[in-house]
C-alpha positions in Angstrom: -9.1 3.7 -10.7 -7.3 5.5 -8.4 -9.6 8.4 -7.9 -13.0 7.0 -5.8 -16.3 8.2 -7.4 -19.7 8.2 -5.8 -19.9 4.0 -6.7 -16.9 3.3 -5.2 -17.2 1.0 -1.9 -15.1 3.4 0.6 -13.2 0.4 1.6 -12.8 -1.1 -1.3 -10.5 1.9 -2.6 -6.5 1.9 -3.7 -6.7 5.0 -1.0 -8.3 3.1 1.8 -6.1 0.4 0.7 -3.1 2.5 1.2 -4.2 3.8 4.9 -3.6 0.6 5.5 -0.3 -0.2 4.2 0.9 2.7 5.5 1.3 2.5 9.5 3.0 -0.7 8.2 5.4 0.7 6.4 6.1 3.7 8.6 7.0 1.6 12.1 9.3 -1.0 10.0 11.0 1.5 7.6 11.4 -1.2 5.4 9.3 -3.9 4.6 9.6 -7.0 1.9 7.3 -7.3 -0.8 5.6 -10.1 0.0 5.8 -9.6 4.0 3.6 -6.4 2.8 1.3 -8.4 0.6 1.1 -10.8 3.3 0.1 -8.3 5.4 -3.0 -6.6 3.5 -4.2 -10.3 2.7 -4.5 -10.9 6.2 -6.1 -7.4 7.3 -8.3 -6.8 4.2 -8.4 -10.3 2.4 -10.6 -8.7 -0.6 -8.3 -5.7 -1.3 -5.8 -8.0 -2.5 -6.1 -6.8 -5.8 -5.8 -3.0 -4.8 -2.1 -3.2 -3.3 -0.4 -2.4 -6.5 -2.9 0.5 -7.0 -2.7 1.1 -3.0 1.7 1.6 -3.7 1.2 3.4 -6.4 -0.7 6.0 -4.7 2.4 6.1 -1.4 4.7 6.7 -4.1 3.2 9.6 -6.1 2.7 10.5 -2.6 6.5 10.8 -2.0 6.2 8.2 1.1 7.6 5.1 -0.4 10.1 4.0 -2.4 10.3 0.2 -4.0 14.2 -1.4 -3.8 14.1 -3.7 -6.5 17.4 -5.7 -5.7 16.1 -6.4 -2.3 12.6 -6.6 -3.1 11.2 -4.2 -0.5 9.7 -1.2 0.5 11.4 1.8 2.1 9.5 4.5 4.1 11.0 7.7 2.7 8.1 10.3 4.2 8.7 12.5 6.6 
């Protein structure tokens, strides 16, 4: 569900999940997995279940990339 209709709860999106994430992301560069995760619990305790939706979304947008041998994730946007 990554494309909101006129149902959707506009907080309770993978996009408004991550708008979030993102300011996050951006002023660390890199952040670990769970630190993230951590991070969107405590902020948004019910879009818990939208973060893997929310990174998909910075990915496809070219914005993040996940380092799987560190378990974190790089800010690669502009």
């Amino acid at each position: 569900m990554l494309i909101p209709n006129k149902h959707s709860h506009p907080d309770r999106t993978p996009i408004a999940v991550a708008v979030t994430l993102l300011p996050q992301v951006r002023r660390k560069r890199s952040v670990p997995f769970n630190e993230l995760r951590d991070f969107l619990k405590g902020r948004m305790p019910e879009g818990d279940f939208l973060f893997g939706s929310a990174m998909d979304v910075l990915y496809l947008l070219g914005l993040v990339e996940y380092r799987s041998k560190s378990d974190l994730f790089e800010y690669v946007g502009p």
